[in-house]
N, C-alpha and C positions, 0 to 999 in steps of 0.2 A: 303451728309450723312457723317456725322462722326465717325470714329473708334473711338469705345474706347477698353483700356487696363482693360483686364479680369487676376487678377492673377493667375498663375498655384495653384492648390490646391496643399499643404505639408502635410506634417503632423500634422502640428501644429492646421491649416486650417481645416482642416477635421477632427479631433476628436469629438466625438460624447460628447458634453456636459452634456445630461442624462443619462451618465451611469454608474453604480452602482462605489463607488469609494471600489479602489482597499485593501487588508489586506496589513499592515503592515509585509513589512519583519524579516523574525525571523533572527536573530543575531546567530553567531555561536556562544555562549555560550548558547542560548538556544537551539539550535542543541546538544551541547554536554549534555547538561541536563539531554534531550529525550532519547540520547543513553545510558547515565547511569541509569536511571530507568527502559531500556530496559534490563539491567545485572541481575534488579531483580525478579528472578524467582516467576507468580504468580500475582505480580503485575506488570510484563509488560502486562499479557493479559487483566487487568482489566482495564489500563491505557491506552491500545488502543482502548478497547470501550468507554472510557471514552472521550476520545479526539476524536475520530470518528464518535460518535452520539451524543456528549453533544452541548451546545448553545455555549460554552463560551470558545472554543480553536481554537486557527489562524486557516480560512482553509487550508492553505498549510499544517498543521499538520495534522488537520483533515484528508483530503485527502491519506496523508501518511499513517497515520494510519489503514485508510480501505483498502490502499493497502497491508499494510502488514496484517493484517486480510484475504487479501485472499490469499495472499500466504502460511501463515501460514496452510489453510484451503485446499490447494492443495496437502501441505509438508504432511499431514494428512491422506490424501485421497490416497499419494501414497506409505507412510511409511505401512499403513496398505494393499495395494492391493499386494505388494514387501513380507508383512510376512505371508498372506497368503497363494503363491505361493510357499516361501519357505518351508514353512513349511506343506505341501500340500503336494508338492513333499517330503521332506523325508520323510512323514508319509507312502506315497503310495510305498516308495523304501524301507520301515520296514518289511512293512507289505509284501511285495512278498514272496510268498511260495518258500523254499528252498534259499533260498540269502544267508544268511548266513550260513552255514553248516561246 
């Protein structure tokens, strides 16, 4: 019976030929683009929906985009739970009978 010689599988060996081929890397000039349009007030929020659910923006931006949608959506959630508190509290330290006198 004869050995034969099985190559170790690499990497190159074992990639998976049908699979979806990758987005083009964004270039840091279009990274600095994204961050100057993020300066403008109004239409950053519209530019992240826009790149985050539209067909036609790299997913890496994509993806970016809906992250910062939900961070944005957190900053939101705690700016208002923070002035509620605050101001909760001083209403309810106004209002004590006799505090002030």
């Amino acid at each position: 019976m004869e050995i034969q010689d099985t190559p170790t599988p690499t990497a190159e060996t074992s990639l998976n030929h049908n699979a979806e081929p990758t987005a083009p890397v964004m270039s840091t000039k279009d990274w600095l683009i994204t961050q100057l349009v993020m300066l403008v007030p109004i239409v950053n929020l519209v530019m992240l929906f826009v790149w985050g659910f539209g067909d036609t923006a790299n997913p890496n931006k994509a993806n970016w985009a809906k992250a910062s949608l939900i961070f944005m959506v957190i900053g939101v959630g705690l700016y208002i739970v923070f002035f509620v508190l605050f101001f909760g509290t001083l209403a309810a330290t106004l209002a004590a009978p006799g505090r002030f006198r």
